[in-house]
C-alpha positions in Angstrom: 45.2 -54.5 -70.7 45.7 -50.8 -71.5 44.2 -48.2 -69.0 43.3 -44.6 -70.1 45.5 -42.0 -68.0 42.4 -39.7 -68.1 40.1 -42.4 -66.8 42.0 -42.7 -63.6 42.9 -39.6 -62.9 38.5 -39.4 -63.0 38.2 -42.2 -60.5 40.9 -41.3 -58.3 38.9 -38.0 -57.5 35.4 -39.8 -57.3 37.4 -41.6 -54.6 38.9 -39.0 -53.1 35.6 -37.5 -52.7 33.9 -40.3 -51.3 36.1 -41.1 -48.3 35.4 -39.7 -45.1 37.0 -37.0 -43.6 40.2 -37.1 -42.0 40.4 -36.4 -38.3 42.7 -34.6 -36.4 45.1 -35.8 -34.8 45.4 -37.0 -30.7 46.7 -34.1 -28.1 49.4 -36.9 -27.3 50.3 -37.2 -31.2 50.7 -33.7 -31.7 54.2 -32.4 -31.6 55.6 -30.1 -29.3 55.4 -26.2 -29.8 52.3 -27.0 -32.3 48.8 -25.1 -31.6 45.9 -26.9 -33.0 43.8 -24.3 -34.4 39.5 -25.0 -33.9 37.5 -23.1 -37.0 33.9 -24.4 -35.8 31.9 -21.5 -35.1 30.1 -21.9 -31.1 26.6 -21.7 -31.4 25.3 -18.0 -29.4 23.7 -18.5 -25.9 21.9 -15.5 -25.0 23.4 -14.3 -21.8 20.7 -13.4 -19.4 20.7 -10.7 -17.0 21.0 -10.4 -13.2 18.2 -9.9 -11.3 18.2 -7.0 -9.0 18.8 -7.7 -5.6 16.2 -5.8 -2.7 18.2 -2.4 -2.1 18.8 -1.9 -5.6 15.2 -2.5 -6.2 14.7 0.4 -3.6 17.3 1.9 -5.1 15.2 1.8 -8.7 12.0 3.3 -6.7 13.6 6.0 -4.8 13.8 8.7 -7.0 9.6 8.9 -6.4 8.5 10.3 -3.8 5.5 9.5 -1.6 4.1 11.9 1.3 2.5 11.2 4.9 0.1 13.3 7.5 2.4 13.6 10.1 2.4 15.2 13.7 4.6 17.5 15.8 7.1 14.0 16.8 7.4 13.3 13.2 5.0 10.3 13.3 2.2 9.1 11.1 -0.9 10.0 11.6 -3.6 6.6 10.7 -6.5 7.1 9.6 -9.6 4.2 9.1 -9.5 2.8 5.5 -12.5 2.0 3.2 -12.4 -1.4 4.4 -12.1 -0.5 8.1 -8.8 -1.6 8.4 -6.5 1.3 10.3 -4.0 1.9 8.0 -0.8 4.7 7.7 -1.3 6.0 4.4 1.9 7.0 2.0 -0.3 8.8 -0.8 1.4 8.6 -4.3 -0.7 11.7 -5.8 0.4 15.2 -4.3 -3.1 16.4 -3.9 -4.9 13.4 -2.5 -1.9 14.0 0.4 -3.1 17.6 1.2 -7.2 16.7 0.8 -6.0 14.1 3.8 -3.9 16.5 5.8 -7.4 19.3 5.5 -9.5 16.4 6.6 -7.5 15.2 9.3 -6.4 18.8 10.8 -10.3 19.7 10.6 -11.2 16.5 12.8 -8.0 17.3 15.2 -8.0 21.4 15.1 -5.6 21.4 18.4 -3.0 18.9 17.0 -0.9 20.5 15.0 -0.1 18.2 11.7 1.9 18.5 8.5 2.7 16.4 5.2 6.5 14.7 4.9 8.0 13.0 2.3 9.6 9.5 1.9 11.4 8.2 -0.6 8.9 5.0 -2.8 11.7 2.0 -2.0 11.5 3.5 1.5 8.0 3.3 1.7 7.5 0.5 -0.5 10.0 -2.2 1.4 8.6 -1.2 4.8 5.0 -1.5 3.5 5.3 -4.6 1.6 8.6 -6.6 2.9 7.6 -6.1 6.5 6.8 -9.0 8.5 3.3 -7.9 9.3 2.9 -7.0 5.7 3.6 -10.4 4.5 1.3 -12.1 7.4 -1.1 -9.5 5.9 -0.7 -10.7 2.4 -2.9 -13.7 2.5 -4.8 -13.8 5.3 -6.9 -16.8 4.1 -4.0 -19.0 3.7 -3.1 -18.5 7.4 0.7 -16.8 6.2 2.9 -15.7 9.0 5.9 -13.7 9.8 8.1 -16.3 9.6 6.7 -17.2 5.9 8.7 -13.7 4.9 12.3 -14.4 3.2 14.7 -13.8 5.6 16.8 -11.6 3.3 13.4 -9.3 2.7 13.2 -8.9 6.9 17.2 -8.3 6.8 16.4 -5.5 4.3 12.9 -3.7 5.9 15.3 -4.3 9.6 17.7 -1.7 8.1 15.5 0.5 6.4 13.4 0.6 9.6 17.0 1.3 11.8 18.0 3.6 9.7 14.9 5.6 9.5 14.3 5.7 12.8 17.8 7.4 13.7 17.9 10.9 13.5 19.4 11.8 9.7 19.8 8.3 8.8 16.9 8.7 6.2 17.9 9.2 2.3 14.6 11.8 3.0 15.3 14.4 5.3 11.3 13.9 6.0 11.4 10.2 5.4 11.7 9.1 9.8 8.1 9.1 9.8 7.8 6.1 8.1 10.3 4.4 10.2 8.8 5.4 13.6 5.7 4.3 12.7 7.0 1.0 11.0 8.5 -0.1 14.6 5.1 0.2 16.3 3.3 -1.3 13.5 4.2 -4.8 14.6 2.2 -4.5 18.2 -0.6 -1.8 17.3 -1.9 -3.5 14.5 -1.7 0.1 12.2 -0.8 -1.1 8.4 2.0 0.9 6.3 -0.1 1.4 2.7 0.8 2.9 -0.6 -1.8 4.7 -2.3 -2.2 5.7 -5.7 -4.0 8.5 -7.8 -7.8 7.2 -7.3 -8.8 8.0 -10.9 -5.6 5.8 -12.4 -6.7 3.0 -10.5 -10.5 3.2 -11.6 -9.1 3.2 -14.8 -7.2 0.1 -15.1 -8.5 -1.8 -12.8 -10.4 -4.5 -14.9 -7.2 -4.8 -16.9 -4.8 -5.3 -14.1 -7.4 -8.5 -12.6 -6.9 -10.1 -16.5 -3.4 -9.3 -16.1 -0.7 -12.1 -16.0 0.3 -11.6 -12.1 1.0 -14.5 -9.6 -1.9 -15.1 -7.3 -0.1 -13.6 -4.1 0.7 -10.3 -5.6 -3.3 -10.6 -7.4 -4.7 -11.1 -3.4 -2.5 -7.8 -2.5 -3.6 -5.7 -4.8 -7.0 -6.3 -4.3 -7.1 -6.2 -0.6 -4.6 -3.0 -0.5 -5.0 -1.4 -3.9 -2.7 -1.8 -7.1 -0.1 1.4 -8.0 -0.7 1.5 -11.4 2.1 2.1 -13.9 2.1 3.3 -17.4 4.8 3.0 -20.5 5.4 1.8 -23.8 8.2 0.0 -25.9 8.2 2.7 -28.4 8.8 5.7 -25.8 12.5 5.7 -25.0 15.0 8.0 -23.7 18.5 7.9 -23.4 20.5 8.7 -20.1 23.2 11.7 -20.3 26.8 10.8 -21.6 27.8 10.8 -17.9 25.2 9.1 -16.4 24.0 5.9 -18.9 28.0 5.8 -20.5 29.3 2.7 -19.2 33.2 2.5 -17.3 34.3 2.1 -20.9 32.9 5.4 -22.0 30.5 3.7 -24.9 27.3 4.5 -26.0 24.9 6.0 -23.4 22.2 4.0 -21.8 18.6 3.8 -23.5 16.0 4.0 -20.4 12.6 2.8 -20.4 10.3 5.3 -18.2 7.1 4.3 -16.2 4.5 6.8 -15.0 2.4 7.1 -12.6 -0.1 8.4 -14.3 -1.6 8.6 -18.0 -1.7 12.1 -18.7 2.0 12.1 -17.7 3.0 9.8 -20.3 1.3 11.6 -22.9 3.2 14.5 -22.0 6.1 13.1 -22.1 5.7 11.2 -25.4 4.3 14.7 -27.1 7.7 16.3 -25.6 9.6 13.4 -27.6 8.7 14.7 -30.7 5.1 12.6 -31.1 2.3 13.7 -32.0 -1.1 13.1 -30.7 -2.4 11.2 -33.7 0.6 8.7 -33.5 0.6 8.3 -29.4 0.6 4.5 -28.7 -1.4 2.6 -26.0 -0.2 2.8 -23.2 1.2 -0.8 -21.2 -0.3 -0.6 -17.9 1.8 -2.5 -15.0 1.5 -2.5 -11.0 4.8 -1.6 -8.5 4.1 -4.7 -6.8 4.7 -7.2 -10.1 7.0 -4.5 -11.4 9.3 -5.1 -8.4 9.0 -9.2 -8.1 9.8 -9.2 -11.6 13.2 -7.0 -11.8 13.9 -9.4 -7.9 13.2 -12.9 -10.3 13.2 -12.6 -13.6 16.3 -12.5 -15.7 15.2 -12.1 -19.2 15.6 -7.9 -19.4 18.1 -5.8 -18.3 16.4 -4.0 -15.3 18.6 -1.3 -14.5 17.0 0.3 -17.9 13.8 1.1 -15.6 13.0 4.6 -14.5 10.3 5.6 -12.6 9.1 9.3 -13.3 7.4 11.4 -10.6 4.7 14.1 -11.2 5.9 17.4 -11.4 3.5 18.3 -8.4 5.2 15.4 -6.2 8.1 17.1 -6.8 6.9 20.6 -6.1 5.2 19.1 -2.9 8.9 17.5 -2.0 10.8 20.7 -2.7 8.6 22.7 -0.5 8.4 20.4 2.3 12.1 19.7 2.3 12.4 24.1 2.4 9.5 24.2 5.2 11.6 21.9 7.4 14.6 23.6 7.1 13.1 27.0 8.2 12.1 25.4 10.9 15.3 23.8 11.8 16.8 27.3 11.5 13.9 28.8 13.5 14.8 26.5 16.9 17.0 28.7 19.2 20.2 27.5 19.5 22.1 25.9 22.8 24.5 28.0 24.1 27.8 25.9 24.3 29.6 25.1 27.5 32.8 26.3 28.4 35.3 23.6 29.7 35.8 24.2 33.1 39.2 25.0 33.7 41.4 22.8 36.0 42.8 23.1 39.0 
């Protein structure tokens, strides 16, 4: 038989082709000092982010402040809600705080009574993470103080010590809240944040459709929602030395939240938008905002910024200048001499 040269060389690569791939070798059959090197690409797992633990949620809600009717001692004045439930109010909009500090200085004209300010967390973990606040949450369902998570009564305990010493507050008007807090638990007076009225008249029907778990649903109805405002497409990014990270990168692109509408149109008009292009707003509430950055791991939560109206921060400046007159004002004890020995 005589065999063509060419037609072997053709079968030997059909064979070639059709055997299997070779393996690589065992670890024990590789030789010493050799490095195996491993091409296949890893498929990417999205990494997801840590949830924010309660004091940086405070921490996240701090930089609003909130205001109280307040006496001479420094302690909160409560008033009878609209359901008839006695109630210590920390009012959200600047001038629904000084129509309640008119009305409640023309009903008591020979107590003397002024606004402070507390920080939101403040006011926000010792109005909702208190124990009486969770028994509060759901009546109905026959919750207790012991149903709150233990780490939630570690954190109100400190905000509530903390506040109640003398300069311990990150407010230097914020101990109103805390004195207030301790007595809260045995006369039956609720800590409640309340929003701008109008805001919540206007979103309430959306926030009852909204996606929120049935507890936090039950607590804004009983209590009132604090309505929040944003949008994806309104974005800022922090200063170089604030959102750079430790490597000195890129600064930090921050989503902001307002407490009210007209405040987010301002802001997205100072952007560099224009009326005709301003998108709808996405309307949250502080209570699911701050479960969510607590549970949820899918968004990077330290992006969040809560913007205060300019007249809250008016109001806070002037109260904060008011109270240190006065400190100034209070006559001075003379000090003591040592008395010498002998």
């Amino acid at each position: 038989f005589f065999f063509d040269l060419s037609m072997l060389a053709h079968l030997a690569l059909l064979a070639w082709a059709a055997a299997p791939p070779r393996r690589p070798p065992p670890e024990e059959a590789l030789q010493p000092g050799c490095v195996r090197a491993d091409v296949r690409l890893a498929t990417p797992v999205p990494v997801p982010f840590r949830p924010l633990s309660q004091q940086e949620v405070i921490d996240r809600l701090d930089g609003v402040p909130c205001f109280s009717v307040v006496g001479r001692s420094r302690e909160m004045v409560p008033t009878t809600g609209e359901d008839g439930v006695l109630a210590c109010p920390f009012y959200l909009d600047a001038s629904a705080a000084r129509r309640a500090l008119a009305e409640l200085q023309r009903a008591n004209p020979l107590t003397p009574l002024t606004l402070a300010a507390t920080p939101l967390g403040t006011a926000f973990a010792l109005s909702e993470w208190s124990p009486s606040a969770a028994a509060a949450a759901s009546p109905d369902e026959g919750a207790s103080a012991e149903d709150a998570p233990r780490e939630r009564e570690g954190v109100y305990d400190r905000l509530r010590t903390a506040v109640r010493s003398d300069g311990g507050s990150s407010s230097t008007a914020g101990t109103a809240g805390g004195r207030v807090a301790g007595a809260a638990a045995t006369a039956a007076v609720e800590l409640r944040l309340v929003a701008c009225e109008e805001e919540v008249r206007s979103v309430s029907e959306l926030l009852e459709q909204s996606p929120t778990p049935p507890m936090l649903r039950r607590a804004n109805r009983r209590r009132g929602p604090v309505p929040l405002f944003g949008s994806d497409e309104l974005r800022f990014k922090a200063p170089a030395d604030e959102g750079a990270g430790a490597d000195g990168g890129e600064a930090e692109e921050l989503t902001p939240l307002f407490l009210r509408r007209s405040d987010f149109r301002a802001a997205w008009l100072a952007s560099g938008g224009s009326d005709d292009a301003l998108p709808a707003a996405q309307v949250s509430d502080l209570r699911s905002l701050a479960w969510q950055m607590e549970c949820e791991s899918a968004f990077d939560w330290r992006s969040i910024v809560l913007v205060a109206p300019q007249d809250s921060i008016d109001l806070a400046l002037e109260l904060q200048q008011q109270q240190q007159q006065e400190q100034q004002a209070r006559p001075r004890r003379p000090r003591q001499r040592p008395r010498a020995k002998g």
